[in-house]
N, C-alpha and C positions, 0 to 999 in steps of 0.2 A: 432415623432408622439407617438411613447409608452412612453416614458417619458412625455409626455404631461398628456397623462393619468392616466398613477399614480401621476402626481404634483395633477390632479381634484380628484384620489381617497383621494389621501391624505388631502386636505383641505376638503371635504365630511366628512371623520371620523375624521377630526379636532387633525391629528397625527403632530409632532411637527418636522418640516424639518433640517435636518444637512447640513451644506455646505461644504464642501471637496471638491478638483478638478476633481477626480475621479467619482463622484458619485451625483456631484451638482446638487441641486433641488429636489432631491428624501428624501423624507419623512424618518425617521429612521426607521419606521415598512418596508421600500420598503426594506431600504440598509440593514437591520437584516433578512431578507430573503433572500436579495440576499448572504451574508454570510452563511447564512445556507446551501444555494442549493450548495457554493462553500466547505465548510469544511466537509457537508456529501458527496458529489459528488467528492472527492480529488481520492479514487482508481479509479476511471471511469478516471478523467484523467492521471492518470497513465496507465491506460490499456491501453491509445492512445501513451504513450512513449515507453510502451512494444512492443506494436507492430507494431510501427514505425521501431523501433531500430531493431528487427528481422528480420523485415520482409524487411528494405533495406539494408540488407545483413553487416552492422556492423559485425557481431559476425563472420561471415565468413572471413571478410577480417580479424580480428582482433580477432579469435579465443582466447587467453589469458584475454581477456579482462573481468574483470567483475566486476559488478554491482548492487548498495545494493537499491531498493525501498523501503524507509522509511514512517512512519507516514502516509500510506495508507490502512491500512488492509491487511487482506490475503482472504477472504472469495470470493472475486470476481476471484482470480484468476482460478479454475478450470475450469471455465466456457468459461475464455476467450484461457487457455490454448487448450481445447477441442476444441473448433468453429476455432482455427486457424489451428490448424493442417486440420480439417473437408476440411476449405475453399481452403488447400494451396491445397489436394491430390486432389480437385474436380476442379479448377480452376487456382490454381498458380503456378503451380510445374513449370511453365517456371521463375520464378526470381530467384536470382543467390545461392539458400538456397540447400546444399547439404545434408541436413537431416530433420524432422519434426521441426517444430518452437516449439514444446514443447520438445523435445532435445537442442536447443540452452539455452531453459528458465533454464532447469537441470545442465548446465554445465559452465551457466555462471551470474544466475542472484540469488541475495537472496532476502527474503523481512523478512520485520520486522512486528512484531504483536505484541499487549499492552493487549488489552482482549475482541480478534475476537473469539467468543463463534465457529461461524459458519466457521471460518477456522479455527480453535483446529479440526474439526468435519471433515475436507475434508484432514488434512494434508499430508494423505498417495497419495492426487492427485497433489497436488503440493510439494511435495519430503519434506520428513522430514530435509534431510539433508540443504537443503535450507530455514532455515526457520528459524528467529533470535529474541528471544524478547527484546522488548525496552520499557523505561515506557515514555518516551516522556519528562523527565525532563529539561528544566524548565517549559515548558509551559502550561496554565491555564489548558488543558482540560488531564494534564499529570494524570496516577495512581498513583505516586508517593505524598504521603507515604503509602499507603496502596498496593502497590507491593506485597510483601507477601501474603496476605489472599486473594489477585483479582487473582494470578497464582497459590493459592491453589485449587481454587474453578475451573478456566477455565483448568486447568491441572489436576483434581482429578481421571480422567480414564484413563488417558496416562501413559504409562508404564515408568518408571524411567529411563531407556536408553534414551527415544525418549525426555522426560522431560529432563535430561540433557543437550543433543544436541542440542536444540530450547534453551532452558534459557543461557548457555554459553558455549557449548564444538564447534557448530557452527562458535560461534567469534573467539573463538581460531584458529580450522582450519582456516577459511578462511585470518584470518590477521599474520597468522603462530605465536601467541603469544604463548613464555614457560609457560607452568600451574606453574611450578614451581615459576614461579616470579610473579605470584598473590599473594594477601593478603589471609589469610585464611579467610573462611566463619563465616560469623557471626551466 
């Protein structure tokens, strides 16, 4: 039935329809929105992997285990990390989680950021030490080549320690890489 509808919006505004198996019959202005809602909407579904993976006790059974969310932002996280703790002490504390689910986030998960203005701004709530940049290369909406002057500008208040540890002392820790065996800085 909604697909019906948008076939009549689309012939209305005389928009020129794509056929894919996935998405047949829908106008390209429908399937260019519904792309939209899905690549700005991508941390929202990662929140729902986050807190799937926490909150059914993964990290418990599986304490070493850990896990890098990429190509999603960081800016949604403090919010979701708050409301889960909120919900578990008010409601959940019977599943099998032996500490806050913003404790399991701390110990076992990292996320990557390109130039999330608005998580540079909360990083102290979602742990510095968890927090890795990426420019997203190859792909179209990557920062790359302009890396540089996009982590001068989103990094220009962050203190050089904390600017290190996000851009690469992070990856290092985490993937036990010798600094030593990097190339030097350009």
């Amino acid at each position: 039935m909604l697909k019906n509808v948008f076939l009549k919006m689309g012939r209305e505004l005389q928009n020129p329809s794509l056929k894919n198996p996935e998405t047949q019959d829908f106008t390209l202005q429908v399937q260019r929105a519904a792309w939209a809602v899905y690549i700005t909407g991508f941390g929202i579904q990662m929140a729902s992997v986050l807190m799937s993976m926490i909150f059914s006790g993964v990290f418990e059974k599986y304490p070493k285990l850990r896990l890098v969310i990429g190509e999603s932002g960081i800016g949604w996280i403090p919010y979701v990390l708050e409301h889960m703790d909120l919900e578990w002490e008010d409601q959940f504390k019977d599943l099998t989680l032996t500490m806050k689910p913003s404790e399991y986030f701390d110990r076992n998960f990292w996320v990557t950021f390109e130039d999330d203005e608005e998580g540079i701004a909360t990083r102290h709530a979602i742990g510095v030490t968890n927090l890795l940049w990426g420019n997203d290369y190859p792909h179209h909406d990557s920062i790359w080549p302009n890396s540089r002057p996009i982590l001068d500008d989103i990094l220009a208040d962050v203190p050089d320690d904390e600017r290190e540890a996000m851009v690469w002392g992070n990856v290092v820790d985490l993937y036990d890489i010798d600094p030593d065996s990097l190339p030097a800085m350009a």
